[in-house]
C-alpha positions as CSV (number, residue, x, y, z in Angstrom):
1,X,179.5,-108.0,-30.5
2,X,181.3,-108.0,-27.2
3,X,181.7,-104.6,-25.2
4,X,185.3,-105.4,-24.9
5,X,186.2,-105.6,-28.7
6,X,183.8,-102.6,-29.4
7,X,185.5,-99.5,-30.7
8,X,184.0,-97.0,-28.3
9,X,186.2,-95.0,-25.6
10,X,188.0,-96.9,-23.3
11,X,186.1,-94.6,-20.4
12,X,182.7,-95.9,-21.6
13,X,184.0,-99.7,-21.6
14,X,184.5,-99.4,-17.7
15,X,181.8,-97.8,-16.9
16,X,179.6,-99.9,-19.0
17,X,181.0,-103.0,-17.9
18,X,180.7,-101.9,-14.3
19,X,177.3,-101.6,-14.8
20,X,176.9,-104.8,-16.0
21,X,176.9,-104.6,-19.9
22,X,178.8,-107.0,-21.6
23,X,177.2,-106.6,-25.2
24,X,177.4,-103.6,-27.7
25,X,173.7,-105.1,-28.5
26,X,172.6,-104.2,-24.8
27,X,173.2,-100.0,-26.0
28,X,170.7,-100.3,-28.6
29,X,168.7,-96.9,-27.6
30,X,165.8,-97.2,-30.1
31,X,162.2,-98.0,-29.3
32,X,163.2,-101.8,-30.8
33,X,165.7,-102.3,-27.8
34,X,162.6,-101.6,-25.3
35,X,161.0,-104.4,-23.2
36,X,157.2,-105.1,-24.0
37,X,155.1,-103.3,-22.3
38,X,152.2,-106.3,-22.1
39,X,154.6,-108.0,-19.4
40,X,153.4,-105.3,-17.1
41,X,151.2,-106.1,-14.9
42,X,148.1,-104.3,-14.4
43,X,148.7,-102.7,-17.9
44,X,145.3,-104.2,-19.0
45,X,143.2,-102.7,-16.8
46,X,145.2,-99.3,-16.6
47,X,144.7,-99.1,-20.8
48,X,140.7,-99.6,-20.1
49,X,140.6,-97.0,-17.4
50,X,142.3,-94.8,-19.5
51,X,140.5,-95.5,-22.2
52,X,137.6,-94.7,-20.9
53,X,138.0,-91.8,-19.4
54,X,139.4,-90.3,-22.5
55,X,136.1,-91.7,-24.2
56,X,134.0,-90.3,-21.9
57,X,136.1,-87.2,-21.6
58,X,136.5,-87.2,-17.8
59,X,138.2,-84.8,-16.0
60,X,142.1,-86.6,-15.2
61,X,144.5,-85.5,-12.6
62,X,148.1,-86.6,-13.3
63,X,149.7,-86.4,-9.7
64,X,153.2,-86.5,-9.6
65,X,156.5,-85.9,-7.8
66,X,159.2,-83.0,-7.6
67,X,161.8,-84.8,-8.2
68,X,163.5,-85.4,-11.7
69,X,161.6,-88.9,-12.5
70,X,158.3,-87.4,-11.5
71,X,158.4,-84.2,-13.3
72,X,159.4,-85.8,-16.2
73,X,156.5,-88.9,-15.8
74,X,154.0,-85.9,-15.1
75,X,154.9,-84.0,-18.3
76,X,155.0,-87.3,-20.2
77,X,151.8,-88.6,-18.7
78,X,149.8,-85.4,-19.8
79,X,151.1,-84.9,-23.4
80,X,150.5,-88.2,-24.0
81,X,147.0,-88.4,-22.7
82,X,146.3,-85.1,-24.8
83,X,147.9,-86.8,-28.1
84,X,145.3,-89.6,-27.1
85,X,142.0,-87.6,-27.3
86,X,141.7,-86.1,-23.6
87,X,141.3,-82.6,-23.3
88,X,140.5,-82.6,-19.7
89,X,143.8,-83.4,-18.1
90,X,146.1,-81.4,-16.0
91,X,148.3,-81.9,-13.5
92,X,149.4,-81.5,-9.5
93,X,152.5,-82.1,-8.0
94,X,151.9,-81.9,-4.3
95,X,154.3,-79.9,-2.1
96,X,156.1,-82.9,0.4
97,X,156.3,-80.7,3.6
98,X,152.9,-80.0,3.3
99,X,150.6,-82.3,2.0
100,X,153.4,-85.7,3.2
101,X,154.8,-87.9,0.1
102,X,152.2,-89.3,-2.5
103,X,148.5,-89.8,-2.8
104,X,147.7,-88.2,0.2
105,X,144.2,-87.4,1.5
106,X,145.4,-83.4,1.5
107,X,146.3,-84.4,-2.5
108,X,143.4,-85.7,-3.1
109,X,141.5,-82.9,-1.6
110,X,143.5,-80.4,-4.1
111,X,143.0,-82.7,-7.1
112,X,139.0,-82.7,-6.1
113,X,139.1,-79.3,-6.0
114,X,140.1,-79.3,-9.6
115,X,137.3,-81.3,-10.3
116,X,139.2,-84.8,-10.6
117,X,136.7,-87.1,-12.4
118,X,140.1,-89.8,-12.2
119,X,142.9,-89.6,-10.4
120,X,146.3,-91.4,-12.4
121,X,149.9,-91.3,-9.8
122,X,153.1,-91.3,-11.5
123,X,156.3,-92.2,-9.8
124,X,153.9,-92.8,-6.5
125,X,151.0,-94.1,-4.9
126,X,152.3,-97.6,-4.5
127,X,151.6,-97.2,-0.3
128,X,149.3,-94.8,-0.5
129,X,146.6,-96.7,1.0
130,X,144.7,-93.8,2.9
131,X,144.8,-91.1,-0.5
132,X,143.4,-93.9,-2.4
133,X,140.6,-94.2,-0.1
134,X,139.8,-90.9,0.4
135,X,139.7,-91.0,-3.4
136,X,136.9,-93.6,-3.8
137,X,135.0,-91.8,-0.8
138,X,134.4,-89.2,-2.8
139,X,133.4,-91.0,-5.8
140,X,136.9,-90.6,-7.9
141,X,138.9,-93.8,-9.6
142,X,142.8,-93.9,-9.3
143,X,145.4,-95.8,-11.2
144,X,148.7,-95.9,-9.4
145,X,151.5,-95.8,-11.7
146,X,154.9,-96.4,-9.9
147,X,157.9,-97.7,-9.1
148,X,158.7,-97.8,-5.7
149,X,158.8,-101.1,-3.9
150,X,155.4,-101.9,-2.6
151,X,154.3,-102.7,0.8
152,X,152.9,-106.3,2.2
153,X,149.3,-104.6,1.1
154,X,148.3,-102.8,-2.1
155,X,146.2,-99.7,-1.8
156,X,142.8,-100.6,-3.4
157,X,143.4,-98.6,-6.9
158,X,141.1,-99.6,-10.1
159,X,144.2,-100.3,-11.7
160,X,148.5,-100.6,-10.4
161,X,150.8,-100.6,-12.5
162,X,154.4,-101.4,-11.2
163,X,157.2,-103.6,-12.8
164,X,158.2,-104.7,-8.3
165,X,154.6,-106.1,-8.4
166,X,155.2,-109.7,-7.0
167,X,153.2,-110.9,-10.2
168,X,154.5,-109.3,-12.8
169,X,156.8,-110.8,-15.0
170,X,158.2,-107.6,-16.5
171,X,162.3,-107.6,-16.5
């Protein structure tokens, strides 16, 4: 059905099509009208990392942002991964003017001092090249989750997972 003979209010037609929508189909908000998540790439190896971790009940550290995106991924990102079986997870959002944007070596320094046994970003890490190093000096995995645009060079996380990967085919 087409957005213009929809019978919603005029208000939401414009701002709608300003944004592009041009089918009453394109509003669905159930989980149906979401995109697969297997077009992600990365999502493979994230799910084993995970996986394991959870299996093996290793101590995660969810490291997210202040801002509205990250709180919300952090919260998300540890409810879910207690639903899932771990009861070792918590989380650390790092202060910026302090400890710099992202997976920092200062953040990873906090999150070892909470006895990170994995590390998992959310809404950053996709340039964070010298936390992610740090991390893996001192013996702990990372999956970057993010959505940022990524630099000519990936940092060298187990596992990325980023719909602006070059590679992945997800919309």
């Amino acid at each position: 059905l087409s957005l213009l003979t929809a019978s919603i209010p005029p208000i939401l037609k414009r701002i709608y099509i300003n944004r592009g929508i041009t089918d009453i189909a394109q509003l669905e908000t159930s989980a149906r009208g979401l995109h697969s998540y297997q077009k992600l790439g990365g999502i493979e190896q994230a799910v084993e990392l995970l996986f394991q971790a959870i299996q093996e009940q290793k101590r995660i550290i969810v490291v997210g942002d202040f801002d509205a995106d990250g709180a919300t991924s952090s919260a998300l990102s540890v409810l879910a991964l207690r639903m899932l079986g771990s009861n070792n997870v918590d989380y650390l959002v790092p202060n910026r003017f302090e400890d710099g944007y992202g997976l920092s070596p200062e953040v990873v320094d906090q999150a070892h001092a909470r006895g990170a046994q994995m590390i998992m970003t959310v809404d950053n890490g996709i340039s964070s090249h010298a936390g992610v190093d740090h991390a893996h000096a001192l013996g702990i995995p990372v999956l970057v989750t993010d959505h940022h645009l990524p630099g000519e060079t990936l940092p060298a996380a187990e596992a990325i997972v980023n719909p602006n990967l070059r590679d992945c085919d997800f919309p």
